[in-house]
FIMAR-406777 format. One record per residue (C-alpha): residue in one letter; z, y, x. Coordinates in steps of 0.25 Angstrom, whole numbers, padded with zeros to 4 digits, always signed. Layout:
BEGIN
AZYX...
//
This chain:
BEGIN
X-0024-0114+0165X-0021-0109+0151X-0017-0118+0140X-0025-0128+0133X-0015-0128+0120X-0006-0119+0114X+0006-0121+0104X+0005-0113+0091X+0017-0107+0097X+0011-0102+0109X+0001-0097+0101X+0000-0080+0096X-0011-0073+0091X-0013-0066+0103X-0019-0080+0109X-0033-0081+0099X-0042-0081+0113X-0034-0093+0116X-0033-0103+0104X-0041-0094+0094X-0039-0086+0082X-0035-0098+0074X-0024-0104+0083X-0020-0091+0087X-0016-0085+0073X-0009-0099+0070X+0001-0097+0082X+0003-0083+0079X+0009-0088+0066X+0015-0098+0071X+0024-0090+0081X+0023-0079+0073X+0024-0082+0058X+0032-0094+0058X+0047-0087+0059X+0042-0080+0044X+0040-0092+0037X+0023-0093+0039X+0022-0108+0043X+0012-0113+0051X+0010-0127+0057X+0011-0129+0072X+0000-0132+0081X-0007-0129+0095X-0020-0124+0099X-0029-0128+0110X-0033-0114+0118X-0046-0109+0122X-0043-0111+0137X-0044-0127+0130X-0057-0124+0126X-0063-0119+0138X-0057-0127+0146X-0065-0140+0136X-0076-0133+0137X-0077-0130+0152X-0073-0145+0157X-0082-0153+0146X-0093-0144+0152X-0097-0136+0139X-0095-0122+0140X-0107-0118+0146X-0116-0129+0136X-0110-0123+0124X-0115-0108+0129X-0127-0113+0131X-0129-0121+0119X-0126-0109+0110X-0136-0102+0117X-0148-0108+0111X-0142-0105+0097X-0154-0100+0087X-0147-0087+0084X-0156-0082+0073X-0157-0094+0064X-0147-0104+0070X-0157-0114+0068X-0150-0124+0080X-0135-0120+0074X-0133-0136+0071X-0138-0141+0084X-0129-0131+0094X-0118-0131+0086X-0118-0146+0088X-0121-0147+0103X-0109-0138+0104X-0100-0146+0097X-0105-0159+0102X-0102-0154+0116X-0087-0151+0113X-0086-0164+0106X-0091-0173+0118X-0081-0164+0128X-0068-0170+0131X-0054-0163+0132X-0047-0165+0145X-0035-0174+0147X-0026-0162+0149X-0031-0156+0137X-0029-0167+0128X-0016-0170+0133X-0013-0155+0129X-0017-0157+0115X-0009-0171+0112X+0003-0164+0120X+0002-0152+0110X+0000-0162+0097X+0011-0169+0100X+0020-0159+0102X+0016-0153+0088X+0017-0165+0081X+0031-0168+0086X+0025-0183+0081X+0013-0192+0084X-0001-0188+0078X+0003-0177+0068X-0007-0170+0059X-0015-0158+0063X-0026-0148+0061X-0034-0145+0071X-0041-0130+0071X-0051-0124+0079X-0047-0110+0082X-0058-0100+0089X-0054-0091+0100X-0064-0080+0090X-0058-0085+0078X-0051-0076+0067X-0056-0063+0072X-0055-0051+0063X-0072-0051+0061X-0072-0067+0063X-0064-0077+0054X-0071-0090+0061X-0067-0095+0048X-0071-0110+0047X-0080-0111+0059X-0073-0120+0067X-0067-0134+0065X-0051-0138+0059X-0048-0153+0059X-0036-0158+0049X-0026-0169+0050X-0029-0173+0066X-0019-0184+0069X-0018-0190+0082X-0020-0184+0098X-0036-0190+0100X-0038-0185+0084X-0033-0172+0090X-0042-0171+0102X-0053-0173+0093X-0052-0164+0083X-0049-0153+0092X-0061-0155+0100X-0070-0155+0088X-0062-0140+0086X-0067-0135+0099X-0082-0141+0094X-0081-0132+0080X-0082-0120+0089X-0096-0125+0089X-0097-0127+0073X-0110-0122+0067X-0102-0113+0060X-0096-0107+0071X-0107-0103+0080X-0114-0096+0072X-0101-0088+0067X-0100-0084+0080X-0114-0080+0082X-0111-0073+0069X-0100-0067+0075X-0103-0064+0089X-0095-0073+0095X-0100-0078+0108X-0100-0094+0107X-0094-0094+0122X-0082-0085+0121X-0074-0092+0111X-0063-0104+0112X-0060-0114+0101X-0045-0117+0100X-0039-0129+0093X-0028-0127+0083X-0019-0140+0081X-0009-0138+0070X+0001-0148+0063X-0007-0151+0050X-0002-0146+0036X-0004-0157+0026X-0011-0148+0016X-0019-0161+0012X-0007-0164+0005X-0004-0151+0001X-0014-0137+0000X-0021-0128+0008X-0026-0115+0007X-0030-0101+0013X-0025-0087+0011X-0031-0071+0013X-0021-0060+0014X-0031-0052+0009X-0038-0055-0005X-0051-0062+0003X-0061-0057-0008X-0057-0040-0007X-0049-0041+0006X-0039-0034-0004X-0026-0033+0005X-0014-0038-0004X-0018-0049-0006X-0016-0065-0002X-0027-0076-0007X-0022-0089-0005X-0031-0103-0008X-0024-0116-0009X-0031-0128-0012X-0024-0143-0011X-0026-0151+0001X-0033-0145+0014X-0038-0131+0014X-0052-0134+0019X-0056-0135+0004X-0054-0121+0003X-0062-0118+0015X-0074-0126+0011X-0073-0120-0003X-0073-0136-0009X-0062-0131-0019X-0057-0120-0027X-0043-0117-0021X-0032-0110-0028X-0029-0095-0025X-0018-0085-0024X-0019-0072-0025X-0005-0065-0017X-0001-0050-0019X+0007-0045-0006X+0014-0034-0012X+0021-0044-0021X+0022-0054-0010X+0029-0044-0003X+0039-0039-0014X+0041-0055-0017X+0034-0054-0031X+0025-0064-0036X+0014-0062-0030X+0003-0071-0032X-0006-0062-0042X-0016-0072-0043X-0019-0087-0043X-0031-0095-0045X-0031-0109-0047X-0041-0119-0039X-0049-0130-0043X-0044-0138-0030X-0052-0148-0034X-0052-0156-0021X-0040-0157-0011X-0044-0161+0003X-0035-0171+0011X-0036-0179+0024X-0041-0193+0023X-0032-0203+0027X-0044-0215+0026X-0056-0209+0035X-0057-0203+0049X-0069-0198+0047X-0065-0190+0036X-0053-0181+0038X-0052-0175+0025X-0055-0179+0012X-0056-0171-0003X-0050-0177-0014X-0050-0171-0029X-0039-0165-0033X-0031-0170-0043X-0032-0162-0056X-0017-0156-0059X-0017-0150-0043X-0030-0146-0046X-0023-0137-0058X-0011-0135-0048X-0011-0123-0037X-0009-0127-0023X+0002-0117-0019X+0015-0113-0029X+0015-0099-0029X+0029-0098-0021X+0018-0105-0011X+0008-0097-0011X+0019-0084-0011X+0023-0091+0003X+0009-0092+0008X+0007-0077+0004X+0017-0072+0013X+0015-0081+0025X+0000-0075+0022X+0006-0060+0021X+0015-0064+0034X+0002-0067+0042X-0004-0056+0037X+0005-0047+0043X+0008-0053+0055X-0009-0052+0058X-0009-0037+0050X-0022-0043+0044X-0028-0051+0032X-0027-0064+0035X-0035-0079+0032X-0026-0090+0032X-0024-0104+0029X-0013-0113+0022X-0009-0126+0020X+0002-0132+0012X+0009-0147+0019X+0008-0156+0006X+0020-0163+0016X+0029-0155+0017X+0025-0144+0006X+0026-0132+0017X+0015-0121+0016X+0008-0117+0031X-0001-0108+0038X-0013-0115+0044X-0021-0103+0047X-0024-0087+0049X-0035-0079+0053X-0037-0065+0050X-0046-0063+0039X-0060-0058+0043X-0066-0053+0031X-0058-0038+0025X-0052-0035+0039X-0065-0029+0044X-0069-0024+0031X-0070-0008+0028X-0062-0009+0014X-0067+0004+0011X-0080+0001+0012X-0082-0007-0001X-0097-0013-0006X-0097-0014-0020X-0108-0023-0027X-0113-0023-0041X-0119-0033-0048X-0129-0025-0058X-0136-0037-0065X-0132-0052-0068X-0140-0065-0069X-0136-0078-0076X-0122-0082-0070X-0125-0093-0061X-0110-0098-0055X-0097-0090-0051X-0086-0093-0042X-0076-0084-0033X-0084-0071-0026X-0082-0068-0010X-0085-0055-0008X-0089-0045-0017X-0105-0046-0015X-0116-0049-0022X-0126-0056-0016X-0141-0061-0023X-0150-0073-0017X-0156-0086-0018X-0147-0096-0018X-0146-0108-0010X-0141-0121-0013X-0135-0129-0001X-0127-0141+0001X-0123-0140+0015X-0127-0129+0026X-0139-0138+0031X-0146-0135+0017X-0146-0120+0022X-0160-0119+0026X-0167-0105+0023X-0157-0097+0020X-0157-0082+0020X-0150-0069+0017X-0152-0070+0002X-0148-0084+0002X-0134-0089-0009X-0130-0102-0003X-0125-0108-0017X-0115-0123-0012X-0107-0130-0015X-0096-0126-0006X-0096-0119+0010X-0088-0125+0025X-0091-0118+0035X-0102-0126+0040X-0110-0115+0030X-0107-0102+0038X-0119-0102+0046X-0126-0102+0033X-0117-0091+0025X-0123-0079+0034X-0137-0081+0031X-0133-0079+0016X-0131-0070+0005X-0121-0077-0003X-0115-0090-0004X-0111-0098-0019X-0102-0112-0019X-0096-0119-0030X-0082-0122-0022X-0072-0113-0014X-0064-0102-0018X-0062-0087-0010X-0056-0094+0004X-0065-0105+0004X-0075-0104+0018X-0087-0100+0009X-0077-0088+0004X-0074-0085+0018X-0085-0083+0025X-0092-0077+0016X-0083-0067+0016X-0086-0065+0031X-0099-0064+0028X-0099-0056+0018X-0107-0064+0010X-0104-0066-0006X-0100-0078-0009X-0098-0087-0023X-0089-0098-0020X-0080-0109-0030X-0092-0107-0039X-0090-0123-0042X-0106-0123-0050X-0114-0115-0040X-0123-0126-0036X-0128-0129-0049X-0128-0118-0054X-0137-0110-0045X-0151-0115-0041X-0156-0116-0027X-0166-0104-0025X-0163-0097-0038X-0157-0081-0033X-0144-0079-0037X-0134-0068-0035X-0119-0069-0031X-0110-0058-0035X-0097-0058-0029X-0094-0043-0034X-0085-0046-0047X-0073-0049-0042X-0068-0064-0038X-0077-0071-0046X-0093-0072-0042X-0105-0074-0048X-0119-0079-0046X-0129-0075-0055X-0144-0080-0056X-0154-0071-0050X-0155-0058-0043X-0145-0049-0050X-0145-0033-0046X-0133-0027-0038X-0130-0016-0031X-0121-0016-0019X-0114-0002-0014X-0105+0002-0004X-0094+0012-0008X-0085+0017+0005X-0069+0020-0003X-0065+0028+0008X-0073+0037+0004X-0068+0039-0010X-0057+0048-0012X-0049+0044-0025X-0047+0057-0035X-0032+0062-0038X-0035+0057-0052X-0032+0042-0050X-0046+0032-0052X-0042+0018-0055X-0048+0006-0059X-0049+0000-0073X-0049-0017-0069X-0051-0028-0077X-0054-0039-0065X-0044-0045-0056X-0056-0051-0048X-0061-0037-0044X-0047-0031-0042X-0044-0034-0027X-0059-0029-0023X-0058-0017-0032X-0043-0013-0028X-0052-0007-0014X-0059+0005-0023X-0053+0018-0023X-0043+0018-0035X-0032+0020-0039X-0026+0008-0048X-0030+0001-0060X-0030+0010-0074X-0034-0002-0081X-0032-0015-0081X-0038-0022-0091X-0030-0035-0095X-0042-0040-0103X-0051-0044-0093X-0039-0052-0087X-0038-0060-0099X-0051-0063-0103X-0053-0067-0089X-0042-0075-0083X-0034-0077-0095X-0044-0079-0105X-0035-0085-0117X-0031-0076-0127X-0014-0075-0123X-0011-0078-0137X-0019-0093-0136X-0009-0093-0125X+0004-0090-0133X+0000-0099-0145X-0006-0109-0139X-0003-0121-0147X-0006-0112-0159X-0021-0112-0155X-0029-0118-0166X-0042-0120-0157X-0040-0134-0148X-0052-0130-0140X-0044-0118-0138X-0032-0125-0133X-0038-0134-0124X-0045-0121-0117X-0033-0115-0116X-0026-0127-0110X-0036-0128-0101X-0035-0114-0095X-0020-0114-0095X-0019-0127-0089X-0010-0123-0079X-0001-0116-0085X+0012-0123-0093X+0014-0109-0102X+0001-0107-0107X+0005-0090-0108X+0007-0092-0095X-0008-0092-0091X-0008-0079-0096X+0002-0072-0089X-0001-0078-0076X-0017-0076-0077X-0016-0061-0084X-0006-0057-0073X-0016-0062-0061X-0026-0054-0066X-0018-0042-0068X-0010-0044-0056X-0023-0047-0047X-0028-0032-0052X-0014-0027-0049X-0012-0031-0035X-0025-0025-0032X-0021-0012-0034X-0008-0012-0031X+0000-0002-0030X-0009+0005-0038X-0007+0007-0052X-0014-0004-0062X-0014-0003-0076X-0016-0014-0085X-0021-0011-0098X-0013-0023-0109X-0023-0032-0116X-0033-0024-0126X-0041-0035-0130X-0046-0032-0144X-0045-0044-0155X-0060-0048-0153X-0058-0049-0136X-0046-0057-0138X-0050-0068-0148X-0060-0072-0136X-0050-0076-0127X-0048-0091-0126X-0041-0093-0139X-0039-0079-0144X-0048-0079-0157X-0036-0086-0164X-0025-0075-0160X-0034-0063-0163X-0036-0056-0177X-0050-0053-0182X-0054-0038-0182X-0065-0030-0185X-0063-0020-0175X-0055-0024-0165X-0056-0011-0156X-0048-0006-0166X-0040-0019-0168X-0029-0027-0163X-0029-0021-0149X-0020-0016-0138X-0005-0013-0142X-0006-0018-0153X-0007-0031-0148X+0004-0031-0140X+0017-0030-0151X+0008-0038-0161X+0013-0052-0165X-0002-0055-0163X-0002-0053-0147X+0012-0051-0143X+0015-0065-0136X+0001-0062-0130X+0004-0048-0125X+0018-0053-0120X+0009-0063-0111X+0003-0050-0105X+0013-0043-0103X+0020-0056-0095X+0007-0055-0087X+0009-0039-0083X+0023-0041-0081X+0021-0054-0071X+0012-0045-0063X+0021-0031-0064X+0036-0040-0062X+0033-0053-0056X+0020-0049-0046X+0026-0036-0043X+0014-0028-0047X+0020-0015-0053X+0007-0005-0052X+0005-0013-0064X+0005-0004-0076X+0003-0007-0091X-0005-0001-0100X-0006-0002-0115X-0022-0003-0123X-0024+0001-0136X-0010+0008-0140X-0012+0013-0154X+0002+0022-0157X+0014+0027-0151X+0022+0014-0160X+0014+0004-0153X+0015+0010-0139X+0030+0009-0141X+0027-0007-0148X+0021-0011-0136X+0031-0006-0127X+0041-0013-0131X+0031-0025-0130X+0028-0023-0117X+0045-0022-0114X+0047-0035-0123X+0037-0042-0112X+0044-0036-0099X+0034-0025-0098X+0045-0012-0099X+0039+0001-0098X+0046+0008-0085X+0051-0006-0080X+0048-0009-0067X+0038+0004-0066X+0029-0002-0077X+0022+0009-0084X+0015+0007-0097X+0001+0014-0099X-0007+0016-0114X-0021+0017-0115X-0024+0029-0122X-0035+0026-0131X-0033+0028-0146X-0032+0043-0151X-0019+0040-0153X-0014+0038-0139X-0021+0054-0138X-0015+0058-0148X+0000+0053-0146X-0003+0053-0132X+0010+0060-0128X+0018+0051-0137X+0013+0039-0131X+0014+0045-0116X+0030+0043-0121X+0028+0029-0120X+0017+0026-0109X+0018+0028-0096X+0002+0031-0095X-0011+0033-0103X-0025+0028-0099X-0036+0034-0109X-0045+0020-0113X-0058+0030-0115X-0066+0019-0121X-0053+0019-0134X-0052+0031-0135X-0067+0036-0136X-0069+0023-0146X-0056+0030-0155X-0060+0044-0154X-0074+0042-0158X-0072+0032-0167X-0082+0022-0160X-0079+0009-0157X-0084+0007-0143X-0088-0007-0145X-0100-0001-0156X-0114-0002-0149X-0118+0005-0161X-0107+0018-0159X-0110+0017-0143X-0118+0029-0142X-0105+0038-0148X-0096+0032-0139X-0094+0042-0127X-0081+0044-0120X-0085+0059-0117X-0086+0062-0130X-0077+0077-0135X-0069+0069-0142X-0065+0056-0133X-0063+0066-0121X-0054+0074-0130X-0045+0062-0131X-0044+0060-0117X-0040+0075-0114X-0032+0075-0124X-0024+0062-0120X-0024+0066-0104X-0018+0079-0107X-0007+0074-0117X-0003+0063-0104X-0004+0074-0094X+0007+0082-0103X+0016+0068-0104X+0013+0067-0089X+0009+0052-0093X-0003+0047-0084X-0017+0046-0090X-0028+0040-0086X-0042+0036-0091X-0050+0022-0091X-0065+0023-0093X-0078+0024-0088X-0082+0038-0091X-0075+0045-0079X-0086+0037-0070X-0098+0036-0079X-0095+0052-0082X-0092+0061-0071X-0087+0073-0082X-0078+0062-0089X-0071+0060-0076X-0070+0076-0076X-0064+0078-0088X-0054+0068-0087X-0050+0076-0074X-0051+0088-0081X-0041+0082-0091X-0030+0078-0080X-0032+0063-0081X-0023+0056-0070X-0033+0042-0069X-0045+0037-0073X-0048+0023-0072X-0062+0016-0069X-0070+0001-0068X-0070-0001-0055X-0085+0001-0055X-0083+0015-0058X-0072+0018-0051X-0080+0025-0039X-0089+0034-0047X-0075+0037-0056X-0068+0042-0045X-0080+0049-0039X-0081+0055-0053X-0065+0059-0053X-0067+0066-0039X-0076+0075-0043X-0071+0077-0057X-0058+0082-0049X-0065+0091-0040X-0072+0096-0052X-0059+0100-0059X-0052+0104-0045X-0062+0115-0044X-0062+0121-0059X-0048+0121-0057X-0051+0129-0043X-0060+0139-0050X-0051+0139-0063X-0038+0144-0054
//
């Protein structure tokens, strides 16, 4: 007869009919990955033959067929009472004595001593299929001790093949009920109680963007990020510079972690317990970042033994310190979706914000909201139903299809909320941490999830508009159409557009954003003569010992996250061009900016960056660019100076930009102007000598040639980018870069808004023109036929 149990090292991927998806992928790595460094804790499985077999000599096979055949299939109206009959029946079988003596033979041989610690995992015979994750349906029991523990706990596995939860995922599905096996996993335990745990994406989870690694950690064990009961810590992991041994951990976000969930040593009843989290973990993260660089490549190492995205699951001994691999199924979500095909949504109108937290997905979603405790409050729900809670177990799935969007006050992007939404294709607002009383039962609300990470839910019934755009079937022109970016949330998302690279990236929105002190209040910290100011900066640095520090490290996430995602395509970011008025309303800036009547005119731009003014602040943006060109390893990043008034100050800031580690030519780094000011036209050959690049600022160079300052409500009529003279300008400066062989491109929004603006600048031999990413399409739509247009004058012509 075939085996009832099966050493992980028996175990290969080929053997899923046999002890499951589950079971099968942990043996695979166990022989497999083991020899490369990937550690994963020993265990056995029990096989399907085991299953049957229980099932045929307690007599139940045929009772559980029949039972399921009497499920109400169009409202599951009797769900609780079949699912329970079904279980009841497992529960009241017994195991053979062959059978049992198998299972304490295998523990005892695992634990090479008496009564070692182990998880027990149920492990369907369906489960981790490309269309079906399975994810959370059935049961996994901690810290089993002890041969009768054992026993019981794996027969309460085969029961959770009968969960709620899992018989409707199956009717879902199209599973047949009768066809599928439960394997038990049984795995030496991992004290993350003691230690952290997490789960990781070798994909970005939102945007399915392929290169990158989203790990979560919170302390203690990992169920607290699957039941979305904490905020967990998350790392974002570049595989380019994983590859070439750079650092590559772009981004980072710290968790509240407000809970740690540990095994209670006092109850039986009880085998895990949460505690609060003392306050300096809380500020700490749970993984150094030479650890979560080791989890990365075990990650990276799965990844390309499967050749497919992969969900997995970590845990970290708080023993013995040693990081392992609990965990890995394919990820479900991106692997069957058309990248091409990409659905845009807009969100036209906004209500009173209600609450935000982290977005899943990118739809938006309006309905009457729903507030529940617990799924048996979920009576009358319908397809334009928000289910507004605390927090979502899996014991809610049955519920999240009915739906059209779900809002919780905890969990972060991996919690099970997050998951199966995703599956479902449902938006979802999760960590919102004030949803619940914020938002009142019955009151229509809408969700939008359309703006990058962050979501929002606003009150009432806002207008949108939802379209679907096919990319393959836009052919980009030969002159080069990129983006203008401001947003790391939307950069990953955005990256799959037609494009090609970033023309301009603008720091500013980094800064007020994520940064949001003034680099100077930084700097001169103890100089600050506001103690209010102080303490709010103290606050928000907190976890930083070098106060300049926090600068660097948030300003070179956020230009490294938009970086990544357009790697190795060209990205251009533009140096701060704050004006004085803008930068006094950072967090302490008002004592370190001047006073001007005009500061359009001002203290802007270069000028800044030698000034004994800014200097030691510039010199904390370049630290910033040069972390993310030298240390991360993202040299398509290019620099590109605002504002940049003579031929004198060019060369000023030059050396500037040297002095801080920034040398033009070093490590391919090329250094762009703007080309704004008449000047820059003027001299335009002069300053090519010292610029590798141009990119026109239309905006600037309108506003100087016509003597409008662009901010006047009362001047906005005579402000016009296709006016004789502006144009003038821009042929002017294209032609003289076209002589100096020096690459110029334009930044604006004229060439979409105005099909014969896009023509012109074609006309004129302009190399790229760059777009906000909602006018990219129309842009290069206005390009292509701009080009055919001149194509063909030029047929006729010759």
């Amino acid at each position: 007869m075939e085996s009832r149990i099966k050493k992980f090292s028996e175990i290969a991927i080929s053997d899923i009919g046999l002890v499951g998806g589950k079971n099968a992928s942990l043996g695979e790595m166990y022989n497999k990955l083991t020899s490369k460094g990937v550690r994963v804790p020993n265990g056995f499985a029990t096989t399907s033959a085991a299953f049957w077999e229980f099932l045929k000599e307690n007599k139940i096979q045929e009772t559980l067929k029949v039972l399921l055949t009497q499920l109400d299939r169009e409202s599951y109206s009797n769900l609780e009472a079949i699912g329970e009959q079904a279980r009841n029946y497992i529960l009241n079988g017994t195991f053979s004595v062959d059978f049992s003596e198998e299972i304490k033979s295998a523990y005892k041989n695992l634990c090479k001593e008496s009564n070692c610690a182990v998880a027990v995992r149920s492990s369907a015979t369906a489960e981790d299929l490309p269309d079906a994750s399975f994810a959370g349906q059935h049961e996994t029991f901690l810290n089993i001790k002890g041969e009768e523990e054992l026993l019981k706990a794996i027969k309460k596995c085969i029961a959770s093949l009968y969960t709620n939860r899992a018989i409707k995922y199956r009717e879902d599905k199209g599973f047949k009920h009768d066809t599928i096996a439960l394997s038990v996993g049984v795995q030496l335990m991992v004290r993350s109680d003691k230690g952290c745990s997490g789960v990781g994406f070798t994909i970005e989870p939102e945007s399915g963007f392929n290169n990158i690694i989203h790990l979560s950690g919170v302390w203690g064990l990992g169920e607290n990020i699957v039941q979305g009961v904490v905020s967990p810590d998350e790392y974002y992991v570049f595989k380019p510079s994983l590859k070439t041994n750079k650092y590559p951990i772009i981004q980072k976000k710290l968790g509240d972690k407000k809970l740690t969930m540990i095994y209670s040593e006092s109850s039986h009843d009880l085998a895990t317990i949460n505690i609060d989290t003392p306050e300096d973990k809380q500020q700490q993260f749970v993984l150094t970042d030479a650890e979560v660089v080791v989890m990365a490549k075990w990650a990276k190492c799965i990844e390309d033994h499967y050749k497919k995205a992969m969900d997995i699951e970590w845990a970290k001994d708080g023993l013995s310190g040693e990081l392992f691999i609990t965990q890995a199924r394919p990820e479900t979500v991106h692997q069957t979706r058309n990248k091409n095909i990409h659905i845009e949504y807009n969100l036209l109108e906004k209500g009173e914000l209600l609450a935000q937290g982290n977005a899943v997905g990118s739809k938006i979603a309006v309905g009457k909201a729903r507030l529940i405790k617990s799924p048996k409050d979920a009576d009358e729900l319908s397809p334009d139903t928000i289910i507004v809670t605390d927090t979502i177990t899996p014991d809610w799935d049955p519920l999240l299809k009915q739906v059209a969007g779900i809002v919780t006050n905890k969990g972060g992007r991996t919690s099970h909320a997050a998951i199966v939404a995703r599956e479902l294709g449902v938006p979802a607002i999760v960590g919102c941490d004030d949803a619940t009383q914020a938002i009142q039962d019955g009151e229509i609300i809408t969700v939008t999830c359309s703006q990058g990470k962050t979501g929002y839910i606003y009150q009432g019934k806002c207008a949108f508009e939802k379209k679907e755009i096919d990319f393959s079937n836009i052919k980009l022109p030969k002159t080069e159409a990129k983006m203008i970016l401001a947003d790391p949330e939307n950069a990953f998302q955005l990256s799959f557009y037609p494009n090609n690279g970033v023309g301009l990236l603008r720091m500013e929105f980094i800064i007020t954003h994520l940064v949001k002190v003034h680099p100077m209040a930084l700097v001169k910290f103890n100089a600050i003569n506001d103690v209010a100011i102080q303490k709010e900066i103290i606050e928000i640095t907190k976890t930083y010992a070098d106060k300049t520090e926090y600068f660097v490290d948030k300003l070179s996430q956020g230009i490294a996250t938009i970086a990544a995602a357009f790697y190795p395509k060209e990205v251009i970011v533009r140096l701060s061009d704050f004006k004085t008025n803008e930068y006094a309303n950072l967090i302490g800036g008002a004592q370190f900016e001047p006073k001007e009547e005009n500061p359009m005119l001002g203290f802007r731009g270069a000028s800044r960056y030698y000034s004994d003014l800014y200097k030691d602040g510039f010199a904390l943006e370049c630290r910033a660019i040069k972390k993310v060109r030298e240390v991360m390893g993202l040299t398509n990043l290019k620099v590109m100076v605002p504002f940049c008034r003579t031929i004198k100050e060019g060369k000023k800031v030059l050396v500037s930009l040297e002095n801080n580690g920034l040398k033009r030519g070093e490590d391919g780094l090329e250094v762009y102007t703007m080309v704004e000011i008449p000047s820059n036209v003027i001299l335009a050959e002069q300053f090519a000598e010292i610029f590798d690049g141009f990119s026109i600022g239309s905006n600037d160079l309108t506003q100087l040639t016509l003597g409008i300052d662009r901010d006047s409500q009362l001047m906005g009529e005579l402000f016009d980018e296709n006016d004789e003279a502006a144009k003038k300008m821009i042929s002017m400066a294209i032609h003289s870069a076209n002589k100096t062989k020096t690459k110029i491109g334009l930044c604006g929004q004229a060439p979409s808004d105005f099909p014969e603006f896009a023509t012109f600048l074609i006309n004129e031999g302009i190399d790229s023109i760059s777009f906000n990413p909602d006018a990219l399409l129309q842009g290069i739509e206005n390009i292509n036929k701009a080009e055919k247009s001149v194509f063909n004058k030029k047929q006729i012509h010759n």
